[in-house]
C-alpha positions, 0 to 999 in steps of 0.5 A, spaced: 180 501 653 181 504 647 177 510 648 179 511 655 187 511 652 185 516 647 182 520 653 187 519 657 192 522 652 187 528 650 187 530 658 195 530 658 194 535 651 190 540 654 194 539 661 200 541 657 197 546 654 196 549 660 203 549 662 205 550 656 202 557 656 204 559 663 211 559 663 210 562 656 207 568 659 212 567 666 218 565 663 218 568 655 216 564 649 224 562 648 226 559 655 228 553 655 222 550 659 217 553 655 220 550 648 221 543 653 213 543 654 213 544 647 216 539 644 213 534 650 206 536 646 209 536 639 209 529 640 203 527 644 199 531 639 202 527 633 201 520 637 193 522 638 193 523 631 196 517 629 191 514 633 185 517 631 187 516 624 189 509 625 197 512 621 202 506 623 207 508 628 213 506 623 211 511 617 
């Protein structure tokens, strides 16, 4: 269950990444929706780290 959570998270990462980058390149990198999309990946980004190191979700 653990390793499908870990999956399903990297997955969403590379799909926001995608998006991330299309509307950078439709839109510029300081439009609202393409700094949006980057704070969403900032997060998810931090979370699969946690996860992968095994670091408290309280630090």
């Amino acid at each position: 269950m653990k390793d499908e959570n870990l999956s399903f998270l990297y997955e969403e990462i590379e799909r926001l990444r995608e998006s991330m980058h299309e509307t950078a390149k439709r839109n510029g990198l300081f439009h609202e929706e393409t700094v949006r999309i980057s704070q969403i990946l900032d997060y998810l980004i931090v979370q699969y780290q946690r996860r992968i190191y095994h670091i408290p979700f309280d630090s």
